[in-house]
ROTI-68015 format. One line per 4 residues: number of its first residue (from 1); for each residue z, x, y of C-alpha. Coordinates in nm, 2 decimals. Layout:
// ROTI-68015
NUM = Z X Y ~ ...
//
This chain:
// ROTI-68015
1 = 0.00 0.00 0.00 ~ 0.09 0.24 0.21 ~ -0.25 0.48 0.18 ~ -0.41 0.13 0.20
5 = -0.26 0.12 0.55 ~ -0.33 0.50 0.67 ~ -0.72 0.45 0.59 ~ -0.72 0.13 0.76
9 = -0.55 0.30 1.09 ~ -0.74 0.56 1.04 ~ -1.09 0.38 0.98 ~ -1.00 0.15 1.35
13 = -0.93 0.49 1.52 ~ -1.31 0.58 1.43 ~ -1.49 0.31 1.54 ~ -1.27 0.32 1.89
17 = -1.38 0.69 1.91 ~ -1.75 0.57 1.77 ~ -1.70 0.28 2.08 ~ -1.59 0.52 2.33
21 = -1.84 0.82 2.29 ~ -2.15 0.57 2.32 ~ -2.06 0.45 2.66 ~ -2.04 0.16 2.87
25 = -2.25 -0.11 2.82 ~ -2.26 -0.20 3.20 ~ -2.61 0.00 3.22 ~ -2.47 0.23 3.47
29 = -2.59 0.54 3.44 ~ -2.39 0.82 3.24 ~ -2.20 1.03 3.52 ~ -2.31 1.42 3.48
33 = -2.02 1.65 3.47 ~ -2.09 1.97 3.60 ~ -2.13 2.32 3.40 ~ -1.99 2.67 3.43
37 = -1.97 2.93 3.67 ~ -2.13 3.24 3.46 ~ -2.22 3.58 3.59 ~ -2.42 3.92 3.53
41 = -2.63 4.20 3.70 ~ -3.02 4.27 3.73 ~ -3.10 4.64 3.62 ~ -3.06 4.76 3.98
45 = -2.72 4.66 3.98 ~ -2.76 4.34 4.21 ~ -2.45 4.14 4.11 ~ -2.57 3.76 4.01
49 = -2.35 3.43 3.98 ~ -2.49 3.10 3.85 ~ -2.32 2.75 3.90 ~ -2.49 2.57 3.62
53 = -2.52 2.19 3.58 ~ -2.43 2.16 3.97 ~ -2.40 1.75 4.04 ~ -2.61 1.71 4.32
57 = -2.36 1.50 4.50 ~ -2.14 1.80 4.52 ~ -2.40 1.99 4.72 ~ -2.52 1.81 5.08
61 = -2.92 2.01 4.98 ~ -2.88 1.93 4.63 ~ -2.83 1.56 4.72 ~ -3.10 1.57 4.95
65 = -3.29 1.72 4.69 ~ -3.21 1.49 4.47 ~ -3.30 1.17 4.65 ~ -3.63 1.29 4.75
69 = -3.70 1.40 4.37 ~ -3.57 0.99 4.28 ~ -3.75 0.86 4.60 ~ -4.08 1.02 4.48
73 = -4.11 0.93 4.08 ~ -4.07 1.29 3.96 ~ -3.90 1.34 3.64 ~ -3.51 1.38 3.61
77 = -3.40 1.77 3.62 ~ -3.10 1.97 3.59 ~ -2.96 2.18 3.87 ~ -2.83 2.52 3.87
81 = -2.68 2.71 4.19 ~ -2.74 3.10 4.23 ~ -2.63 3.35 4.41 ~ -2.76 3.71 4.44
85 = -2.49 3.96 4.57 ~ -2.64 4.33 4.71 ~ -2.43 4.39 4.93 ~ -2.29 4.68 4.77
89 = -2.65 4.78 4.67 ~ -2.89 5.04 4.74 ~ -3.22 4.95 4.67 ~ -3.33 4.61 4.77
93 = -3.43 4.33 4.47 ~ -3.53 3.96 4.45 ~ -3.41 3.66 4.34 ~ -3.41 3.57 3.93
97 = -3.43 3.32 3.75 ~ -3.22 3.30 3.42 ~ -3.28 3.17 3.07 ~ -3.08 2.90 2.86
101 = -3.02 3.02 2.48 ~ -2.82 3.06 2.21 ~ -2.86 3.38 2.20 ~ -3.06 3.71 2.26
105 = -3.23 3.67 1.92 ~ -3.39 3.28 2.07 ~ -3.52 3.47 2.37 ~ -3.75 3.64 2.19
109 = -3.82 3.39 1.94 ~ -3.97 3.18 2.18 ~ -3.64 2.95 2.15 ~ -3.54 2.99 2.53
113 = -3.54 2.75 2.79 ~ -3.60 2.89 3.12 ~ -3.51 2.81 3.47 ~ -3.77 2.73 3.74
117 = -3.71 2.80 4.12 ~ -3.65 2.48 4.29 ~ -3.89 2.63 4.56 ~ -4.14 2.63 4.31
121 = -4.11 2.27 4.19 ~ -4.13 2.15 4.55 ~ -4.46 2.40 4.60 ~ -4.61 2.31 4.29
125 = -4.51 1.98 4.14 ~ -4.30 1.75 4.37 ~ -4.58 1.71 4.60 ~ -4.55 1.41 4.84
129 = -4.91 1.30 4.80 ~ -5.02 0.95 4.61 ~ -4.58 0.89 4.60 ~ -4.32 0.74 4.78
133 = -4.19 1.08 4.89 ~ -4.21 1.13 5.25 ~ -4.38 1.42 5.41 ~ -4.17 1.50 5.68
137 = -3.88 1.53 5.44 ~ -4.04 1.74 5.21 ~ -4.12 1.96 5.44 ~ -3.77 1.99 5.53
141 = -3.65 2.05 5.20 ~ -3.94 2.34 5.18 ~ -3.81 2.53 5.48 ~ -3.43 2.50 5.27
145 = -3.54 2.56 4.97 ~ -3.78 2.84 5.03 ~ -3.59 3.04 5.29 ~ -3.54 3.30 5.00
149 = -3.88 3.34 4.83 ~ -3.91 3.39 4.51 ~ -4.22 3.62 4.56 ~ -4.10 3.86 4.78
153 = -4.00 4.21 4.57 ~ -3.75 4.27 4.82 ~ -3.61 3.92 4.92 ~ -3.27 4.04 4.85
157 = -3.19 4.37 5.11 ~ -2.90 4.61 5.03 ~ -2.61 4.47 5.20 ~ -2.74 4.11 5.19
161 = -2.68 3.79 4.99 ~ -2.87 3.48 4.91 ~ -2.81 3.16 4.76 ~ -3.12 2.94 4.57
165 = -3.11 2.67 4.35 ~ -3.26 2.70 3.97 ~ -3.38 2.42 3.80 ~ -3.45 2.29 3.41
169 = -3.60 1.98 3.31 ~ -3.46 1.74 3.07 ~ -3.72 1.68 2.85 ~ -3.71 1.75 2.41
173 = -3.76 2.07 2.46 ~ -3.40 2.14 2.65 ~ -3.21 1.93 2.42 ~ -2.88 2.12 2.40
177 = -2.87 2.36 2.68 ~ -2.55 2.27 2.81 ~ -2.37 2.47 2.50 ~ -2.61 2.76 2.52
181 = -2.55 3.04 2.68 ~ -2.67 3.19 2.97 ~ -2.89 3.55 3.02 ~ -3.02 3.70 3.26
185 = -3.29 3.99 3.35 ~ -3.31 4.18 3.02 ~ -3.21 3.93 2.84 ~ -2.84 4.02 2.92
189 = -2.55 3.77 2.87 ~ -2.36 3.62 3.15 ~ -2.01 3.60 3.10
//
């Protein structure tokens, strides 16, 4: 009777958990909880922090950002924050973008999934023609966005910092990122 009674208990308990991890049923959507703070160094010794998973809400140009990416159609993306520190450099380097893996061994199996500059996306994909996306604000959130260039060689000066914003898409092929790990140039960990 009384193992009767602990399998009962314990089968109510699952379902509840079962109940709980599917969500709402309101149709809100799911609130996105923000990632980890990692960090690492480029081969010139640039020091390099990423914010990953940054809510855009949390961020006044990430929520800008954001609203223009809803306002216009485009696709639903992750955002990452990063931040290149040289100011105890010597030899000036760029901004980089950093890949999401499991480990070293996926990088070079292809398995990866790598960040794109957001100044990039705005450039390239998250163009305001033939959407509701207004011009004016995108080119608003180009000047922000692309104040640090991600093709200049020498965007980041010794004694200088910049901050850009990474992102990744949330399509199949990024299923699972958030428990990867993070690397860098050289396909170096960030810790």
């Amino acid at each position: 009777m009384r193992i009767m009674r602990i399998r009962v208990i314990a089968g109510i308990s699952l379902v509840a958990a079962a109940l709980t991890g599917c969500g709402g049923t309101d149709g809100a959507p799911a609130k996105v909880s923000p990632g980890k703070v990692v960090h690492g160094a480029t081969e010139t010794g640039m020091k390099l922090t990423v914010d990953t998973f940054v809510v855009p809400a949390s961020d006044p140009l990430l929520k800008q950002l954001e609203a223009y990416r809803a306002g216009g159609g485009f696709p639903a993306v992750d955002y990452h924050r990063a931040t290149a520190d040289n100011t105890k450099g010597s030899v000036p380097d760029r901004i980089r973008n950093v890949t999401f893996a499991k480990d070293a061994n996926a990088i070079t199996m292809g398995q990866g999934s790598e960040t794109r500059y957001a100044c990039d996306v705005l450039r390239y994909e998250w163009l305001p023609q033939g959407t509701k996306a207004p011009a004016k604000t995108y080119e608003q959130l180009q000047k922000a966005f692309c104040a640090n260039d991600p093709k200049q060689p020498d965007g980041v000066a010794p004694g200088a910092r910049a901050t850009y914003y990474l992102i990744t898409d949330r399509t199949f092929a990024q299923r699972g990122i958030r428990s990867m790990n993070v690397f860098g140039p050289g396909s170096e960990q960030f810790r």
